[in-house]
N, C-alpha and C positions, 0 to 999 in steps of 0.2 A: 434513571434517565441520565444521570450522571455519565453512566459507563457508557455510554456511545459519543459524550462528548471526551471522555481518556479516547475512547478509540479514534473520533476526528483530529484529536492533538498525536496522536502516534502517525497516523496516517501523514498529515504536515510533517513533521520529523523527519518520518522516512524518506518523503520527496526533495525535501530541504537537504538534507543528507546524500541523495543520490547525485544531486546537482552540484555541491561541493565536493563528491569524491570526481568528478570532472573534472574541476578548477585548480585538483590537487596534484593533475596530469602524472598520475601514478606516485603520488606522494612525496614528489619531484620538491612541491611548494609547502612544506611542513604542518605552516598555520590554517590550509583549508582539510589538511588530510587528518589532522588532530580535531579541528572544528567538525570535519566529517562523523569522526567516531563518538565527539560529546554529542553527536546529534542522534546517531545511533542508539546511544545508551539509552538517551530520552525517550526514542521512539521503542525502545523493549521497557522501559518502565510503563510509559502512560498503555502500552497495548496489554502488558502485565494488572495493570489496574481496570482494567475493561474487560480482564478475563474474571473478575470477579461477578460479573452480572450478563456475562453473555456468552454464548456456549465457544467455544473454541474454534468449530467446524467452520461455525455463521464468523466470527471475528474475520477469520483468517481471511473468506473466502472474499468482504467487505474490503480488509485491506490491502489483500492483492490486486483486486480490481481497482479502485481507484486510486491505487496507488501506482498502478500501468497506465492508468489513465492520466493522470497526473506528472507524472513522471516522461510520456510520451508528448504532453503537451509543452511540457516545459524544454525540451529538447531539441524541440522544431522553433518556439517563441524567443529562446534564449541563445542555445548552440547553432540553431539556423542548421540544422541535420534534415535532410533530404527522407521523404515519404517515399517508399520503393513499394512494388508490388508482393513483394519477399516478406520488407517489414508491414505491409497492412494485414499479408495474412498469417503471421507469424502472430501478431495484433489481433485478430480478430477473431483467431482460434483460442487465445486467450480468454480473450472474453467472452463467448459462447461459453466456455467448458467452464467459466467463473459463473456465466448467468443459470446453466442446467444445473450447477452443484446450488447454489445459493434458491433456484426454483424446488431442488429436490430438499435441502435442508429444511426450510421453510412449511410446505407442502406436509413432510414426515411430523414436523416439530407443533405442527398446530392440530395433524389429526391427534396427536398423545397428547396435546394440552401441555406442551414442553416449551412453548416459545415465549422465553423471556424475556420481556423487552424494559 
């Protein structure tokens, strides 16, 4: 059970991470583009550590998606970034094609008796 809490601490990382390579205004501000990259690191360790109990596919398909989700929200609450019809379905085709792989992963993984949790 562990390994889904590495993967929730990777996921934070990565959002945390995405949010300060903004701040870094292309690396312009040294101290958020370096804090960028420690954040990074962290977010490939703890998601490295959650790959030990959870298949890769499912990892993956978990941290992209909330990590778009999160990442999308934090950009409208924070950067005050405009919702466009472009970016909703740009957005929402994401997340479809995150929910049919994670429906098909799942689906595959418990007829074989493979889903690790």
């Amino acid at each position: 059970m562990f390994y889904y809490f590495y993967l929730s601490l990777a996921i934070l990382f990565e959002i945390a991470a995405t949010s300060l390579l903004k701040l870094s205004q292309g690396f312009s501000k040294l101290f958020f583009g370096c804090l960028a990259l420690m954040f990074y690191g962290l977010c490939f360790f703890f998601l490295s550590l959650s790959l030990k109990g959870i298949q890769l596919n499912l990892a993956y398909a978990i941290w992209s998606a909330i990590g778009l989700v999160g990442t999308t929200i934090l950009s409208i609450l924070l950067w005050h970034e405009k919702v466009t019809a472009v970016s909703l379905f740009r957005d929402k085709s994401s997340y479809c094609r995150t929910l049919f792989l994670l429906n098909f992963i799942t689906k595959d993984s418990l007829e074989n008796g493979e889903l690790y949790v």
